[in-house]
The first five atom37 places (N, CA, C, CB, O) and aatype in JSON, in Angstrom:
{
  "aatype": [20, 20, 20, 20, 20, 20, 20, 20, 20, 20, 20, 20, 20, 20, 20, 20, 20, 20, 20, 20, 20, 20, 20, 20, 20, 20, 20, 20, 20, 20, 20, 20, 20, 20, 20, 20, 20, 20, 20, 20, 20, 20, 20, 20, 20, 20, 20, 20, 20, 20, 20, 20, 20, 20, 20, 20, 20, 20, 20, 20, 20, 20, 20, 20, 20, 20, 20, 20, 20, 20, 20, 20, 20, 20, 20, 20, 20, 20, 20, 20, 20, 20, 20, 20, 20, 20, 20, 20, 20, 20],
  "atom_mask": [
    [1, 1, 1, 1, 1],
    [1, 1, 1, 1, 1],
    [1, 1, 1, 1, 1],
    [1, 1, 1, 1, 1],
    [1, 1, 1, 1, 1],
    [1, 1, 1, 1, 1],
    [1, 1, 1, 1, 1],
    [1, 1, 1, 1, 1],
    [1, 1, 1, 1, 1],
    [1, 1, 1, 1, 1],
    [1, 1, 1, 1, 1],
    [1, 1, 1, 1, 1],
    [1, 1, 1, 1, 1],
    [1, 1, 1, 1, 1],
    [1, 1, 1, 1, 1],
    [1, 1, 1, 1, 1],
    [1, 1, 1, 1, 1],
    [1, 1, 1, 1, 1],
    [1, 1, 1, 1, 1],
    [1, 1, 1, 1, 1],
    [1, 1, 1, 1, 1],
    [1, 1, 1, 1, 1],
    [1, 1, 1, 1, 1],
    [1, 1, 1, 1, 1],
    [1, 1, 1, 1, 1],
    [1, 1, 1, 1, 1],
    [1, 1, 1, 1, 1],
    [1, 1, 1, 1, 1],
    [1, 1, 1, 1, 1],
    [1, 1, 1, 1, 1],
    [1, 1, 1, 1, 1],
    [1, 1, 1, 1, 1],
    [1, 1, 1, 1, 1],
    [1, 1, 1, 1, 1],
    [1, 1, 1, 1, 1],
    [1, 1, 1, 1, 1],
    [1, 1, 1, 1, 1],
    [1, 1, 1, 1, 1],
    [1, 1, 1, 1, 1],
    [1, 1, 1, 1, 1],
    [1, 1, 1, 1, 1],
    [1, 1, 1, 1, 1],
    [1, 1, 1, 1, 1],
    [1, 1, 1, 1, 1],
    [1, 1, 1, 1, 1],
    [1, 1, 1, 1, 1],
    [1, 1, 1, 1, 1],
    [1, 1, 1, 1, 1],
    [1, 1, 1, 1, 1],
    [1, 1, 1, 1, 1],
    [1, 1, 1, 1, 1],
    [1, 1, 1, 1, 1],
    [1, 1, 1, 1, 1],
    [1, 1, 1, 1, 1],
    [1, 1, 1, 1, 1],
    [1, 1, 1, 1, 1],
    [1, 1, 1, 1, 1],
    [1, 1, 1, 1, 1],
    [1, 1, 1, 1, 1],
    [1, 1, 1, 1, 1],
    [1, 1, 1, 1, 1],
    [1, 1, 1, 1, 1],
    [1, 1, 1, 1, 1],
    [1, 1, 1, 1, 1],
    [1, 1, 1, 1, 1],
    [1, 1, 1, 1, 1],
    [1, 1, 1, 1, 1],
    [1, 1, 1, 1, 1],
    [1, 1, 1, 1, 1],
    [1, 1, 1, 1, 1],
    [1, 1, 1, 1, 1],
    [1, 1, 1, 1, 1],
    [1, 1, 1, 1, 1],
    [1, 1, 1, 1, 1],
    [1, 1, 1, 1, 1],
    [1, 1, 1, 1, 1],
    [1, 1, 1, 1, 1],
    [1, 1, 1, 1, 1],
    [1, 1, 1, 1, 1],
    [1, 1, 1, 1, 1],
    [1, 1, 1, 1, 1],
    [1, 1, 1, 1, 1],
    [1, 1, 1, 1, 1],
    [1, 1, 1, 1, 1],
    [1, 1, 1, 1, 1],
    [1, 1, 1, 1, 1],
    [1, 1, 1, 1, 1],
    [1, 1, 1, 1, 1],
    [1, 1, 1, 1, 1],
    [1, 1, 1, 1, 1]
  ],
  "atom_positions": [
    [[-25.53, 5.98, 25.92], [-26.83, 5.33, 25.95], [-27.89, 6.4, 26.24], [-26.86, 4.17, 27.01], [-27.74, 7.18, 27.18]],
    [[-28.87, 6.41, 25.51], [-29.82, 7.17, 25.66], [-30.93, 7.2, 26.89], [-30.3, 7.0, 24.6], [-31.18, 6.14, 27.46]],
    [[-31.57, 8.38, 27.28], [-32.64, 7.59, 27.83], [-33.38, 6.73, 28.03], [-33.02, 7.72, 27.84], [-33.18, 5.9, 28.92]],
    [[-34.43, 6.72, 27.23], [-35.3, 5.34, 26.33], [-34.24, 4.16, 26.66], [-35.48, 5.59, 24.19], [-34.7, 3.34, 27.45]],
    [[-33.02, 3.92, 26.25], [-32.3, 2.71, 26.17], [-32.32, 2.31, 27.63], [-30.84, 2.85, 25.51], [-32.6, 1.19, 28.05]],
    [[-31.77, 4.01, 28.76], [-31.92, 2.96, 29.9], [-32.7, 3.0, 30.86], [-30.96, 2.77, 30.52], [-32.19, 2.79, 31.96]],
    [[-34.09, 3.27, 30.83], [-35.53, 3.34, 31.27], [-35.69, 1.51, 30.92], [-36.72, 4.71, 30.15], [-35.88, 0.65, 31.78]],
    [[-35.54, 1.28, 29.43], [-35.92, -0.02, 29.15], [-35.02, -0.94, 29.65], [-36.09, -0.22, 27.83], [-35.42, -1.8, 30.43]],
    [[-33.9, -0.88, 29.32], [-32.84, -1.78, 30.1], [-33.16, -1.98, 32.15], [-31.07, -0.78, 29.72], [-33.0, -2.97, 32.86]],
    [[-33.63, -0.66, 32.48], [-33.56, -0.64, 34.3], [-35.1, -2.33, 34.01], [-34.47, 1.89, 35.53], [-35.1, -3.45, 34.54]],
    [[-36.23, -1.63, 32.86], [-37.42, -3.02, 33.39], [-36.98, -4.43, 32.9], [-39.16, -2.84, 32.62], [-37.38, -5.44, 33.49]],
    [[-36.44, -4.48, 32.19], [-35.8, -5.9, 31.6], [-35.06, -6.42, 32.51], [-34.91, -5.83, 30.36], [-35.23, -7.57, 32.93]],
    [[-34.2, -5.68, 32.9], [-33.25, -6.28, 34.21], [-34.11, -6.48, 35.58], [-31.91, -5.11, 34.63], [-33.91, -7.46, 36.3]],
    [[-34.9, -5.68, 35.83], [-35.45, -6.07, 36.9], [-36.62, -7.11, 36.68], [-35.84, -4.93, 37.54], [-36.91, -7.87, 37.61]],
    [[-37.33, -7.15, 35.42], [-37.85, -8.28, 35.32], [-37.31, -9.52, 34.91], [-38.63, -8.09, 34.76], [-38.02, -10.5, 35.14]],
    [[-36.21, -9.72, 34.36], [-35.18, -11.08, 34.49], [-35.08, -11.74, 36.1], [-33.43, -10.53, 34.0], [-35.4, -12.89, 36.4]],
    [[-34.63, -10.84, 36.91], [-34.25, -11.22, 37.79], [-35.7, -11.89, 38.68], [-33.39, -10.12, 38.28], [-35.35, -12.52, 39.67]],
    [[-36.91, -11.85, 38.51], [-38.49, -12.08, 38.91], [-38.28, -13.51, 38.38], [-39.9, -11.01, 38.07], [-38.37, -13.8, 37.19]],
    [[-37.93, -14.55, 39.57], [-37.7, -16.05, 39.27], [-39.1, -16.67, 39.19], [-36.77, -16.84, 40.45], [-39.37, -17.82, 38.85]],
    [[-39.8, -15.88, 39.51], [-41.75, -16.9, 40.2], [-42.44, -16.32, 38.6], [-43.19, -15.69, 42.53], [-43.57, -16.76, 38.37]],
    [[-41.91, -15.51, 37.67], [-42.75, -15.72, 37.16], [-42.91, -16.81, 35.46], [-43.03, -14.47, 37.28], [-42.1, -17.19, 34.62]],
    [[-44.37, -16.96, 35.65], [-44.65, -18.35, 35.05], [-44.15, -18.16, 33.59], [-46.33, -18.82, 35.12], [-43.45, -19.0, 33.03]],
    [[-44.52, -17.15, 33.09], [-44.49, -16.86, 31.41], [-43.17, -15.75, 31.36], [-46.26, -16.01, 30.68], [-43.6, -14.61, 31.54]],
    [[-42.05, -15.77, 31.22], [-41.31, -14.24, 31.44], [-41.05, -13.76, 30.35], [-39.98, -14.13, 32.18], [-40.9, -12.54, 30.3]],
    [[-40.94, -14.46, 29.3], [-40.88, -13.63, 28.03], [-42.39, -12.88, 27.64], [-40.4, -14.69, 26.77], [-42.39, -11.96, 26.82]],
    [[-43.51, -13.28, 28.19], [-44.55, -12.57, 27.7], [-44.33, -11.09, 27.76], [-45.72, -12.94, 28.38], [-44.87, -10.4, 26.89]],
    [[-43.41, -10.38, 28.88], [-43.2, -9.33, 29.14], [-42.47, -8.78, 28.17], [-42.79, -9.25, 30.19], [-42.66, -7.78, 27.49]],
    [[-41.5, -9.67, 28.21], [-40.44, -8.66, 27.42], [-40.75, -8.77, 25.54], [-38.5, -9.34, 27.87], [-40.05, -8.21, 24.7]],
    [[-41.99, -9.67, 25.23], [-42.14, -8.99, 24.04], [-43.25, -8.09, 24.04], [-42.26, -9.87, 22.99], [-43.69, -7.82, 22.93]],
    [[-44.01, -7.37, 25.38], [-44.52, -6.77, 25.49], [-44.05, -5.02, 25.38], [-44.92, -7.38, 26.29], [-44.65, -4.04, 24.95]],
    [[-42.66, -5.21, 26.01], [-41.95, -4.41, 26.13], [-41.29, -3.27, 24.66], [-41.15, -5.23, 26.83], [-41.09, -2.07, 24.47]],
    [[-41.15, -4.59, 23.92], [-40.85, -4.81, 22.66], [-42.32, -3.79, 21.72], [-40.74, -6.73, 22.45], [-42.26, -2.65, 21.26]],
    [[-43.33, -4.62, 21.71], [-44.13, -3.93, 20.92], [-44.66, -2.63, 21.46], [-45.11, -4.73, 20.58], [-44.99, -1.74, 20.67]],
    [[-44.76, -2.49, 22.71], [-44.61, -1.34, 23.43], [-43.71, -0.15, 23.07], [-44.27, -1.75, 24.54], [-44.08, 1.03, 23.05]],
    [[-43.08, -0.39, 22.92], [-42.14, 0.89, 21.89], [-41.81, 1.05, 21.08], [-41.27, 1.28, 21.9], [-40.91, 1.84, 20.79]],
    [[-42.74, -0.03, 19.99], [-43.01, 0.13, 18.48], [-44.07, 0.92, 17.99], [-43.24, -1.06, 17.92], [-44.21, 1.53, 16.93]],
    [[-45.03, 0.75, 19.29], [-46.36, 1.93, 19.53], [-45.56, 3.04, 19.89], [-47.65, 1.6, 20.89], [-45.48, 3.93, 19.04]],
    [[-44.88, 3.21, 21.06], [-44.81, 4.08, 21.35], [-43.62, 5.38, 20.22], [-44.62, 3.63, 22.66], [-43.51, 6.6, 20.36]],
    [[-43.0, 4.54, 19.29], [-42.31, 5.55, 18.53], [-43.21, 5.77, 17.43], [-40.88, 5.17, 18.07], [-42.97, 6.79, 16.79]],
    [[-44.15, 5.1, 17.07], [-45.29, 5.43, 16.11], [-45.86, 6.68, 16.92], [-46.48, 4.09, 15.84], [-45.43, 7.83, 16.95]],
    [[-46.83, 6.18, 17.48], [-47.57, 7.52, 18.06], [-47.42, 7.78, 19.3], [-48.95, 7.56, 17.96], [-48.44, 7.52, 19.93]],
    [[-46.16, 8.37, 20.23], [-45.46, 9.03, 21.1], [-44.21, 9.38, 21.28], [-45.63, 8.64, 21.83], [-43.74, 9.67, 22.38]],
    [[-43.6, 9.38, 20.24], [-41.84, 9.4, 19.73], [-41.06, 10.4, 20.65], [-41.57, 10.04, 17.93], [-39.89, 10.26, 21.03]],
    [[-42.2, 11.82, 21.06], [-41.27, 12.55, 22.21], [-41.2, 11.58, 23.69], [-42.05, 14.24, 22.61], [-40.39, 11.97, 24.54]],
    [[-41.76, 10.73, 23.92], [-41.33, 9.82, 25.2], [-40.06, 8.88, 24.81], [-42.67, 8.76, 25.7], [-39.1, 8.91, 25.58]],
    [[-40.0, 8.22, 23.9], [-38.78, 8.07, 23.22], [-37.93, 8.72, 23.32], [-38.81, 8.04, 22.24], [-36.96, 8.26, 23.93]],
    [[-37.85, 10.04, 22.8], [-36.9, 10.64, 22.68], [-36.2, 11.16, 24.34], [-37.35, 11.67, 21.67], [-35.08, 11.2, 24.84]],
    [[-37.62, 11.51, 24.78], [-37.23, 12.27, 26.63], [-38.14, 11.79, 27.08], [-37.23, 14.03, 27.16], [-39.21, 12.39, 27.12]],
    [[-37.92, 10.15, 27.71], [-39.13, 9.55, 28.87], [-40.03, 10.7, 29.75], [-38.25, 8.58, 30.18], [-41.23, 10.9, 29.95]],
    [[-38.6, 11.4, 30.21], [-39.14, 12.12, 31.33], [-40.71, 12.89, 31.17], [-38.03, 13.19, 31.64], [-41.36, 13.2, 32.17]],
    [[-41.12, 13.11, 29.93], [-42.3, 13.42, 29.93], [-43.34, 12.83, 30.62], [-42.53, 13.43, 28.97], [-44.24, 13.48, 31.15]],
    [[-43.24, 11.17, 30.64], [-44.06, 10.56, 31.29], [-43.92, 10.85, 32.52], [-44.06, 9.43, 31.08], [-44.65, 10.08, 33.14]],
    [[-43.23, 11.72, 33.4], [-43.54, 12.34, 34.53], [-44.38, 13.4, 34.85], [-42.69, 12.6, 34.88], [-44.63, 13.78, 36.0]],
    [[-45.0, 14.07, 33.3], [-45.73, 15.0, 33.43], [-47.51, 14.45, 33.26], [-45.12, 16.03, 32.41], [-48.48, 15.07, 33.69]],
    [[-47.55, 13.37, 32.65], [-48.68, 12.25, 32.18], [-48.85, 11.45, 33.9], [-47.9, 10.85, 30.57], [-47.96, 10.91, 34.56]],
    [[-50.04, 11.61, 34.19], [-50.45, 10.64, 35.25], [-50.42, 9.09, 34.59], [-52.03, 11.07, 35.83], [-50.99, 8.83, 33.53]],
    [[-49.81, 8.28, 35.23], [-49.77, 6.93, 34.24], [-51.46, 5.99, 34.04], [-48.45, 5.68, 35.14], [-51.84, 5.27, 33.13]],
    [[-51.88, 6.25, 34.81], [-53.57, 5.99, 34.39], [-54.2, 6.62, 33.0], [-54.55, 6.71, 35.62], [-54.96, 6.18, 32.13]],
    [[-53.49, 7.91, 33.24], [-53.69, 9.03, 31.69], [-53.03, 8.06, 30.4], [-52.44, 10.95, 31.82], [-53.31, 7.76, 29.24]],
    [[-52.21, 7.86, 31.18], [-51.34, 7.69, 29.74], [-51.74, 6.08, 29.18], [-49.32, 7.85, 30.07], [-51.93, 5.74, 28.01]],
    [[-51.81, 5.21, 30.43], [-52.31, 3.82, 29.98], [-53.89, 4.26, 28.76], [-52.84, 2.72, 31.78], [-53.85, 3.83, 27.61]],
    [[-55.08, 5.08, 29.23], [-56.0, 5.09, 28.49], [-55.52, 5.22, 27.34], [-56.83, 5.85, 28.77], [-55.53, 4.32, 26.5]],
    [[-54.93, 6.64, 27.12], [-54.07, 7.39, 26.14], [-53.03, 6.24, 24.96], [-52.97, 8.44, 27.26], [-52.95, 6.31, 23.73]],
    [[-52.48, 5.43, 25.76], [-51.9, 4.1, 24.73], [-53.01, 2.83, 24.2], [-50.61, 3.19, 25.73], [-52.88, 2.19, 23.16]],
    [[-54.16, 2.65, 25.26], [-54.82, 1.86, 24.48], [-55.84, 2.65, 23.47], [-55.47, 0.91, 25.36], [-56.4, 2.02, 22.57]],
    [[-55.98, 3.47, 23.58], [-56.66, 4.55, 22.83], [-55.92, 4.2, 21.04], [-56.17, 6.39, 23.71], [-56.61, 3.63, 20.2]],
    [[-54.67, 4.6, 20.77], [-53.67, 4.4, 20.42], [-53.5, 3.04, 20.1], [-52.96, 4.88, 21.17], [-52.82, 2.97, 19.07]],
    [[-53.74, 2.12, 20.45], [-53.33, 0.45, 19.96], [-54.6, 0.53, 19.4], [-52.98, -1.02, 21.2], [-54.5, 0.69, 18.19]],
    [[-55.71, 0.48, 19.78], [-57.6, 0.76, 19.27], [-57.75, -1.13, 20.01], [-58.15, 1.08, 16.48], [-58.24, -2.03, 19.33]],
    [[-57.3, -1.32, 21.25], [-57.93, -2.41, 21.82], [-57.42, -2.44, 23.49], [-57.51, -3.81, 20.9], [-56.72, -1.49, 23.84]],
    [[-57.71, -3.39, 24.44], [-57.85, -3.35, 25.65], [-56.21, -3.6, 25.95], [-58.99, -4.38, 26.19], [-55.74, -4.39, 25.14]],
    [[-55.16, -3.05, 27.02], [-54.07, -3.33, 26.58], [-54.07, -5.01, 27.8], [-52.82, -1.8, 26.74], [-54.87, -5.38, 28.66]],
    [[-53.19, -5.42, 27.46], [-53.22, -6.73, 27.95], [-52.59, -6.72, 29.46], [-52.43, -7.68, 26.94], [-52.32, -5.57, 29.79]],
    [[-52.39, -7.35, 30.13], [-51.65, -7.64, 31.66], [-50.32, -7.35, 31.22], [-51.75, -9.34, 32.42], [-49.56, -6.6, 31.83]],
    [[-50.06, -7.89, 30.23], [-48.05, -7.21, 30.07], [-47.96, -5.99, 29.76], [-46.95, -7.83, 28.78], [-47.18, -5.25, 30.35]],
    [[-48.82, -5.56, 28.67], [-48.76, -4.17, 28.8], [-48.58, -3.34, 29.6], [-49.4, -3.81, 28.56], [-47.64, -2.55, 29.7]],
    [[-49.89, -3.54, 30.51], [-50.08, -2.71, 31.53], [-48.93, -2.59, 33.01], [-51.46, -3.16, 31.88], [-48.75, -1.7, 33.84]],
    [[-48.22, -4.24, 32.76], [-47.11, -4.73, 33.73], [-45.48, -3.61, 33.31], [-46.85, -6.82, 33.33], [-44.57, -3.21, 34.03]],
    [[-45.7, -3.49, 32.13], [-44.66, -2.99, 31.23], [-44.97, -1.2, 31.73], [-44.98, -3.52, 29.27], [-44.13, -0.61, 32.42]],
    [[-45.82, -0.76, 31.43], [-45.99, 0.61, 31.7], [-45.67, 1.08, 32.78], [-47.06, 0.98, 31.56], [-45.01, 2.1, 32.94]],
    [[-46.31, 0.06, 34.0], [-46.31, -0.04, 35.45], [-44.68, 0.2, 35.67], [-46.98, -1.59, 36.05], [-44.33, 0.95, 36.58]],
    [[-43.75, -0.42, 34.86], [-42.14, -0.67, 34.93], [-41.44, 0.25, 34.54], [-41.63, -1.7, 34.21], [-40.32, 0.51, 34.99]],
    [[-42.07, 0.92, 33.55], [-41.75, 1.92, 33.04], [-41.73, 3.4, 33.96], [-42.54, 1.87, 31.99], [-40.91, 4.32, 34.01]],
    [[-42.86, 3.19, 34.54], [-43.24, 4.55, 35.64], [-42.34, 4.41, 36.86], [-45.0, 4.54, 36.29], [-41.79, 5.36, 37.42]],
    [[-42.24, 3.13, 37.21], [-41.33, 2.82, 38.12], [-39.91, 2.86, 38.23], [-41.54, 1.94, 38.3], [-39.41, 2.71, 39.35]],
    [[-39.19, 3.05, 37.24], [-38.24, 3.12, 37.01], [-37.64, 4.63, 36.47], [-38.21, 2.12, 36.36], [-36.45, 4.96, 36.44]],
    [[-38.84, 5.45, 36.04], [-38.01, 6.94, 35.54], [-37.46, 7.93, 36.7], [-39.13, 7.98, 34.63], [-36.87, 8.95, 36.33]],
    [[-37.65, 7.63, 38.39], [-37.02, 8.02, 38.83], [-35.02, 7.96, 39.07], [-37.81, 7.84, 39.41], [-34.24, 8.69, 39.69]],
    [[-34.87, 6.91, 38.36], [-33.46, 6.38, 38.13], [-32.75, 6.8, 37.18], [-33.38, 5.17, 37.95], [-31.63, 6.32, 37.0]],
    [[-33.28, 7.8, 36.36], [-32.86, 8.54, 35.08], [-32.1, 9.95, 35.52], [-34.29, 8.87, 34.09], [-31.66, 10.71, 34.66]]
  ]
}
């Protein structure tokens, strides 16, 4: 299993297990289009997350909505947040 596979697998699992929240799939197709952007235009985080350790994640949130060309939404931003949170486990 690749990186990428289990960066995404550590937020899915930990957001499954989040019983209070109201909408839970909103996330995980957030997650989803989230790294349909991100292999379009960021494919080396794909390939080696760990970069996003070198990106301040405030940088990089502008940097992806920059990149989508609109405001990113609460899952997005919930998703990224999961993402940063989790690359120490890699």
């Amino acid at each position: 299993m690749n990186n990428w596979t289990k960066l995404k697998n550590l937020y899915v699992k930990d957001h499954l297990s989040k019983d209070y929240l109201a909408t839970p799939g909103r996330r995980l197709n957030a997650i989803e289009a989230m790294e349909k952007l991100l292999q379009q235009h960021f494919p080396h985080i794909i390939k080696q997350p760990k970069f996003l350790r070198q990106i301040p994640k405030d940088q990089f949130m502008r940097e992806v909505q920059l990149k989508k060309g609109s405001n990113l939404s609460s899952a997005e931003k919930s998703v990224i947040n999961g993402l940063y949170k989790f690359l120490s486990e890699l």
